[in-house]
C-alpha positions in Angstrom: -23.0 136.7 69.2 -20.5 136.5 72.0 -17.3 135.3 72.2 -16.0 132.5 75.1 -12.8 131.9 76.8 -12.4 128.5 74.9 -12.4 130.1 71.2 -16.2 129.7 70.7 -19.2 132.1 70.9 -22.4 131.5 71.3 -25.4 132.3 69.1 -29.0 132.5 70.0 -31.4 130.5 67.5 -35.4 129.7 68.2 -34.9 130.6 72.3 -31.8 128.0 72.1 -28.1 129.6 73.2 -25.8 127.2 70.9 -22.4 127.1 70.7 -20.4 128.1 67.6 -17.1 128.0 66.0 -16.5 130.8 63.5 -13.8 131.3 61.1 -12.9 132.6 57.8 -13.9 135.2 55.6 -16.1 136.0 52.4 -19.7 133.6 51.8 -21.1 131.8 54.2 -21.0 128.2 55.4 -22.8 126.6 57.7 -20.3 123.6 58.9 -22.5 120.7 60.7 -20.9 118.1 62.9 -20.4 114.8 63.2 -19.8 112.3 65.9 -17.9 115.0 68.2 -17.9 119.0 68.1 -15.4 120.8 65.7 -12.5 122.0 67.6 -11.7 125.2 67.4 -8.0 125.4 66.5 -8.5 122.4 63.7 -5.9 122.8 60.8 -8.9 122.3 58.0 -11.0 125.4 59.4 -8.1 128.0 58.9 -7.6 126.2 55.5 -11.1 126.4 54.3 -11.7 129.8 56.3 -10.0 130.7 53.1 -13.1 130.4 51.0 -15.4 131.1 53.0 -16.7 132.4 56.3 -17.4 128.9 58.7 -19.9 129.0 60.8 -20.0 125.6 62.4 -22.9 125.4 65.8 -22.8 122.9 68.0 -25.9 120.4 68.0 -28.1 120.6 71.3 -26.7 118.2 73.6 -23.0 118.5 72.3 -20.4 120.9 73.3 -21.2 123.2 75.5 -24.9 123.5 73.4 -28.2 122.9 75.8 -30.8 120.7 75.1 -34.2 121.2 75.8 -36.2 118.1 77.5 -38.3 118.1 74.4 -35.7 118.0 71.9 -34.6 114.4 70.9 -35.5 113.8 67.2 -33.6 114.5 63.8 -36.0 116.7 63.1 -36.0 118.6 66.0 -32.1 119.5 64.6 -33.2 120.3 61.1 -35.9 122.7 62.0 -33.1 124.8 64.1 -30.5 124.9 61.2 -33.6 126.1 59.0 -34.5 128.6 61.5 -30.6 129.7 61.9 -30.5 129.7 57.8 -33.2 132.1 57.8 -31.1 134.4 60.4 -28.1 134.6 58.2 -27.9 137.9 56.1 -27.3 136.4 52.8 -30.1 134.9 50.5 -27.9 131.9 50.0 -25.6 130.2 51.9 -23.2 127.0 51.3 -24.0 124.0 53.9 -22.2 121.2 54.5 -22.1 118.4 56.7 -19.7 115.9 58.0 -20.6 112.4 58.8 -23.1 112.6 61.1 -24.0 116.0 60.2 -23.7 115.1 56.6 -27.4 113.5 57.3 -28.6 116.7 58.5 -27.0 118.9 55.4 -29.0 116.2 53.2 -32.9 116.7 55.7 -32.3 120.6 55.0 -30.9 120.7 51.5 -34.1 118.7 50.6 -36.1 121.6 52.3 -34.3 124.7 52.2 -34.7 124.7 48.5 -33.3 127.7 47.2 -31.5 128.8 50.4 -29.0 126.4 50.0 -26.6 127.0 47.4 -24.3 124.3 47.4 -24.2 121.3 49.2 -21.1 119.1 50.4 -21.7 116.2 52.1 -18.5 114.2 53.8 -18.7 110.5 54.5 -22.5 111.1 55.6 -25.1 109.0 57.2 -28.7 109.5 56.7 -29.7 106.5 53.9 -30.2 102.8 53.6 -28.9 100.9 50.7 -28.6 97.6 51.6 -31.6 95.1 51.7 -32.6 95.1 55.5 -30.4 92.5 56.8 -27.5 94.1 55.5 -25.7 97.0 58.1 -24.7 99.9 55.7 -23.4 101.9 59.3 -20.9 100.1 61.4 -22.9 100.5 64.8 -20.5 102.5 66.5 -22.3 102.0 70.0 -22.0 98.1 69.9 -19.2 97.5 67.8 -15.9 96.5 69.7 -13.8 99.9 71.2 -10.8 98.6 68.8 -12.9 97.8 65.8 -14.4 101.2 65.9 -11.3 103.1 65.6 -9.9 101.2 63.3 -12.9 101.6 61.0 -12.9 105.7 61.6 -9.5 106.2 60.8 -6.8 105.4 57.4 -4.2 105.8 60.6 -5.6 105.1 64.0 -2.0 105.1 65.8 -2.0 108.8 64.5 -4.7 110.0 65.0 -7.5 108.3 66.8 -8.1 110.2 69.9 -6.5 109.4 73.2 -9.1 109.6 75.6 -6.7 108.6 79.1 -5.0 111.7 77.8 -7.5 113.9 77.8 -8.4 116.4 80.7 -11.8 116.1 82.3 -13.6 118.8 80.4 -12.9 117.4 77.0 -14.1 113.8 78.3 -17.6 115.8 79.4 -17.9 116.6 75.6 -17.3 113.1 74.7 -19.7 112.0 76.8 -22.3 114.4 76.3 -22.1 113.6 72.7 -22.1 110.5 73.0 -25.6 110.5 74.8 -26.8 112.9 72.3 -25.5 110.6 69.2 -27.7 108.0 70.7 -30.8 109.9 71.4 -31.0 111.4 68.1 -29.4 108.5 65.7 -30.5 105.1 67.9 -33.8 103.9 65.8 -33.7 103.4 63.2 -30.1 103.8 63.4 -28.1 106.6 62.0 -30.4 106.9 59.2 -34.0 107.9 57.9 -35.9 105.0 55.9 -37.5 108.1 53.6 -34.7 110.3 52.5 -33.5 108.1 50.2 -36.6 108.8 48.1 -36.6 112.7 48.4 -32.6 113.7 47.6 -33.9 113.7 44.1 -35.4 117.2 45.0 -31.8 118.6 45.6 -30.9 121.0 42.7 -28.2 122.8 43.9 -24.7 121.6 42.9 -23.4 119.2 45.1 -20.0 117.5 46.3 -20.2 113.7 48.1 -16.7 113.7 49.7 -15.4 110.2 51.1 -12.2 109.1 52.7 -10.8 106.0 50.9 -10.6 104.2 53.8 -13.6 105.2 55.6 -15.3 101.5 56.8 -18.2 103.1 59.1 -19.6 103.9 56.0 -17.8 102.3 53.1 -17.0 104.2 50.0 -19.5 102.5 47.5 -21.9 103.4 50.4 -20.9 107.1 49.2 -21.0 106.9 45.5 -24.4 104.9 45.9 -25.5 108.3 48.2 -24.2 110.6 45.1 -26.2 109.3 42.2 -29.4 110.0 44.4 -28.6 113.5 43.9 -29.0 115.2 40.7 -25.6 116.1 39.2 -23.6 115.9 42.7 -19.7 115.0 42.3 -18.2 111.9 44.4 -14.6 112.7 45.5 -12.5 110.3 47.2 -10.0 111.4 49.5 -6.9 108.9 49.8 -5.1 108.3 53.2 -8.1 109.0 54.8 -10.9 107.0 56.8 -14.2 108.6 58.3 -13.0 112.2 59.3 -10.8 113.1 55.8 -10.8 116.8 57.1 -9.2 115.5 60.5 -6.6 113.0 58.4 -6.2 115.0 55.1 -6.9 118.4 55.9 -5.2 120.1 53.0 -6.2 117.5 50.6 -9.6 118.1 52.2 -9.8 121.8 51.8 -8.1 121.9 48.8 -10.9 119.9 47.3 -14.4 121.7 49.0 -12.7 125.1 48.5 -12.3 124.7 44.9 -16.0 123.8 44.5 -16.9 126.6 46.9 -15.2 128.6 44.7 -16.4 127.6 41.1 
């Protein structure tokens, strides 16, 4: 693993160069991604680096990550985190996933078995609840510019991003990921029709984290998502929307590090 002038590293996994953020100390957890990258100076990583040690890649086609011409599936992702799980030096390691990546954590905690020894899953995609005619996902690539922001965020004057602010590198990575999200997530959209019928084989302990005010996926959306798992724990964080570690980030790591702990 090397380190990069921009705070990341990069790590080599199946002939793939990924990009990573690292941080903290003690057991590992393998932090996936949502919509965008996690930056590497975000307050809830030094708050949660407390518990454990983060190790958060970038997915192919985000970041600074590479994707291969023949690598444009969900699965395609969850076979390279269960190849990078099986590089990590401990037996078990803690996984969790936000949003987006919250429906990878859920694909590889119902295969890792095992390997996986807890599970938190924050505001996460992946399942259908609803009866077909019903969107359980605001579609974030047709939905109005204004109505997605102020579905993602308890506070969108705060803290939805500024994107005429930003300087032309960071809008690359907004851009890439952006063609990435759709490749992976477009159909059927940002979920898998068959999950829903295999979380039941999760049997490691397990924390559903929400933001109250999350409306891309609405909180009974979440608590629907944590009875499918065998004794996982739904925790609602207020004053937050769809990124509760971006809004609340001491409420947020306050609440996954004491579960990482137990």
């Amino acid at each position: 693993m090397t380190v990069t002038s921009s705070g990341r590293e990069r790590l080599s996994v199946a002939d793939l160069d990924l990009e990573v953020v690292r941080q903290g100390a003690g057991r590992p957890l393998l932090l996936l991604h949502g919509f965008q990258t996690v930056a590497p100076d975000a307050p809830f990583l030094d708050l949660l680096g407390r518990h454990a040690e983060i190790i958060a890649p970038s997915h192919p086609g985000f970041g600074d990550s590479p994707r291969p011409a023949d690598f444009e599936t969900v699965y395609d992702l969850v076979h390279l985190y269960l190849e990078l799980l099986e590089t990590l030096r401990h037996e078990t390691v803690s996984l969790m996933g936000l949003s987006f990546g919250g429906w990878l954590a859920a694909e590889i905690a119902v295969k890792a078995g095992a390997r996986i020894d807890r599970l938190v899953l924050v505001d996460a995609l992946g399942i259908k609840i609803s009866d077909p005619e019903t969107p359980d996902i605001l579609d974030v690539f047709n939905a109005h510019p204004r109505e997605v922001v102020r579905a993602s965020w308890h506070a969108p004057k705060k803290w939805a991003p500024r994107y005429d602010d930003m300087p032309d590198d960071q809008l690359v990575r907004v851009a890439r990921a952006r063609d990435a999200l759709c490749l992976y997530g477009w159909h059927p959209y940002m979920h898998n029709p068959r999950l829903r019928r295999w979380l039941g084989r999760i049997r490691r302990p397990a924390l559903v984290v929400w933001g109250a005010s999350d409306g891309v996926v609405k909180p009974s959306y979440g608590e629907a998502y944590s009875k499918l798992i065998p004794g996982s724990r739904f925790a609602l964080i207020p004053g937050a929307g769809h990124h509760p570690e971006i809004e609340q980030p001491r409420a947020f790591a306050d609440c996954v590090g004491a579960f990482l702990d137990e």
